[in-house]
C-alpha positions in Angstrom: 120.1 74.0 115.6 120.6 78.0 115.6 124.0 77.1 113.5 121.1 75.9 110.9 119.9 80.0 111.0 123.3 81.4 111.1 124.9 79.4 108.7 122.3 81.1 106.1 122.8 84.2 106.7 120.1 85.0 109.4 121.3 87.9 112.2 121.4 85.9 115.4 121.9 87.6 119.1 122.3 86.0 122.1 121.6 87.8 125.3 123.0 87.8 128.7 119.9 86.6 130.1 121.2 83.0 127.8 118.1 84.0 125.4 119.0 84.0 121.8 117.4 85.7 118.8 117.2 85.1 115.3 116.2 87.0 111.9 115.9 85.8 108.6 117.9 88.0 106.1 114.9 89.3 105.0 113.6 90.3 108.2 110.0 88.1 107.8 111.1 85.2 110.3 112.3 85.6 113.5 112.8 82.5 116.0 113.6 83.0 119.7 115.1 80.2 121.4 113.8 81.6 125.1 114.8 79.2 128.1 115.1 82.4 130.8 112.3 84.2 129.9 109.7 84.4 132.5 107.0 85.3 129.9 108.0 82.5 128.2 108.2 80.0 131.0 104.5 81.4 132.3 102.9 79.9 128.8 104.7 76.6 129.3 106.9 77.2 125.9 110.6 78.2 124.9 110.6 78.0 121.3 108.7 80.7 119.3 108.8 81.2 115.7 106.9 84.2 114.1 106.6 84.7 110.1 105.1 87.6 108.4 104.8 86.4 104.9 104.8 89.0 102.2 101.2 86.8 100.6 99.9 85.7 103.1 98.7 86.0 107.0 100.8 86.1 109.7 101.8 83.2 111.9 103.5 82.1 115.0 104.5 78.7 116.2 105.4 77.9 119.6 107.2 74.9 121.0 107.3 73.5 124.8 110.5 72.2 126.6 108.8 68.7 126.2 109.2 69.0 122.6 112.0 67.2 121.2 114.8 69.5 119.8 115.1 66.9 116.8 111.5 68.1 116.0 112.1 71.9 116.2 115.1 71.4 114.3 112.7 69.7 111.7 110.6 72.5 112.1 113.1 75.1 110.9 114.7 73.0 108.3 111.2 72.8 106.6 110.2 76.5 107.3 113.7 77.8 105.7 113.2 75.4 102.6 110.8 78.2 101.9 112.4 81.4 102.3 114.7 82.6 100.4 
């Protein structure tokens, strides 16, 4: 799924923790794929997407580990439909 991201272009780190980070090219999406981070963990969730649209109000979409990866993956393919 973060091959989706990084195959268009989007800046995607990975951290020693096993958290990765990723950035649209334009900087207005970022999507964190969290699974070791405590703050994370505490909310029940370990997918978080956050837009700040240049029109509109900003957003943020979080997904638990009971969602199925085949619906964030859904998720993103939808979301990146729209940016360019």
């Amino acid at each position: 799924m973060l091959d989706l991201l990084s195959e268009r272009g989007w800046a995607v780190v990975s951290t020693p923790e096993a958290n990765v980070h990723c950035t649209s090219p334009d900087g207005h999406i970022y999507v964190g794929w969290l699974p070791e981070d405590p703050a994370a963990w505490r909310r029940g969730i370990v997918w978080t997407i956050r837009a700040i649209p240049d029109q509109a109000e900003p957003w943020i979409q979080e997904f638990s580990s009971d969602v199925p990866s085949g619906a964030v993956a859904g998720f993103l393919r939808g979301l990146i439909g729209h940016v360019h």
